[in-house]
C-alpha positions in Angstrom: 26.4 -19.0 15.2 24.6 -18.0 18.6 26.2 -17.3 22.1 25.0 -18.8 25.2 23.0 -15.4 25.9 21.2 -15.3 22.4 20.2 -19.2 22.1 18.8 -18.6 25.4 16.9 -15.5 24.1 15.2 -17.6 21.5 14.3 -20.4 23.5 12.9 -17.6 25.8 11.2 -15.4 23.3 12.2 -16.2 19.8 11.1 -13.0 18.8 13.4 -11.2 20.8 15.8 -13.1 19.4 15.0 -12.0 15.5 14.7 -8.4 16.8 18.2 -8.8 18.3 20.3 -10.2 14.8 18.4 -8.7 12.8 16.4 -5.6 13.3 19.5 -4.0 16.4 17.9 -0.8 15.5 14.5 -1.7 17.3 16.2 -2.8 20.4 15.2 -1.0 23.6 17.3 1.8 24.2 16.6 1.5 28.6 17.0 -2.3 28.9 17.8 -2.7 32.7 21.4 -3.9 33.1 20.7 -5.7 36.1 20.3 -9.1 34.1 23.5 -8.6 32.8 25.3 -7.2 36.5 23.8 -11.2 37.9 24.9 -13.1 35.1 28.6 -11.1 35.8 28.4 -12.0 39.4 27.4 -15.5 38.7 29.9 -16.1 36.1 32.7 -15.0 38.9 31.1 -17.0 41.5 31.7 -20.3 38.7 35.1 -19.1 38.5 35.8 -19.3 42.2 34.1 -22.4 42.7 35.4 -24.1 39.9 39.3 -23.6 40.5 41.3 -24.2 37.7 39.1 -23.8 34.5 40.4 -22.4 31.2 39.1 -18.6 30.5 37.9 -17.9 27.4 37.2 -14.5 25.7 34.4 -13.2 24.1 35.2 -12.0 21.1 31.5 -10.9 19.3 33.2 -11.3 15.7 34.3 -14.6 16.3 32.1 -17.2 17.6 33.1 -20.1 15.8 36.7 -19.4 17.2 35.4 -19.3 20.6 33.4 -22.7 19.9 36.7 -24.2 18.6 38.7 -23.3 21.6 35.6 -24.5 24.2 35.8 -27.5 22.5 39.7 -28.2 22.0 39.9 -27.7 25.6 36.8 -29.9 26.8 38.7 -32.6 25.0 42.1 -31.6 26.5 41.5 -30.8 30.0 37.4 -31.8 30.5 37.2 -29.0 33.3 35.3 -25.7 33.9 35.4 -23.4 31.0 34.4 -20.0 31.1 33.6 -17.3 28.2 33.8 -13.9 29.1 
């Protein structure tokens, strides 16, 4: 199973992607957290503007849990979710 961040890593650079599951000790040790300080921001800026959506947690060891919660409460609520 892939996060939101890691399928868009492949469709980016599917290379990347490979490095990232399967060869972590290749990564770059300096990769600039700035990427990850915007997508922060913009994920608080959804949560504003979308009042009322269901919060999700990420939880790396658990994806298909997270997918099973996203999609129990699309069908309950159909409303902003976030994962965290």
């Amino acid at each position: 199973m892939l996060s939101k961040s890691q399928y868009t890593r492949g469709l980016q650079c599917p290379k990347s992607l490979w490095l990232y599951k399967f060869r972590r000790d290749l990564e770059n040790k300096y990769i600039d957290n700035t990427k990850f300080e915007i997508g922060n921001e913009v994920g608080r800026l959804a949560q504003e503007y979308f009042k009322g959506g269901v919060l999700i947690e990420f939880d790396s060891s658990n994806f298909e849990g997270m997918a099973e919660r996203t999609k129990a409460c699309f069908i309950k609520y159909f409303m902003a979710i976030f994962i965290v």
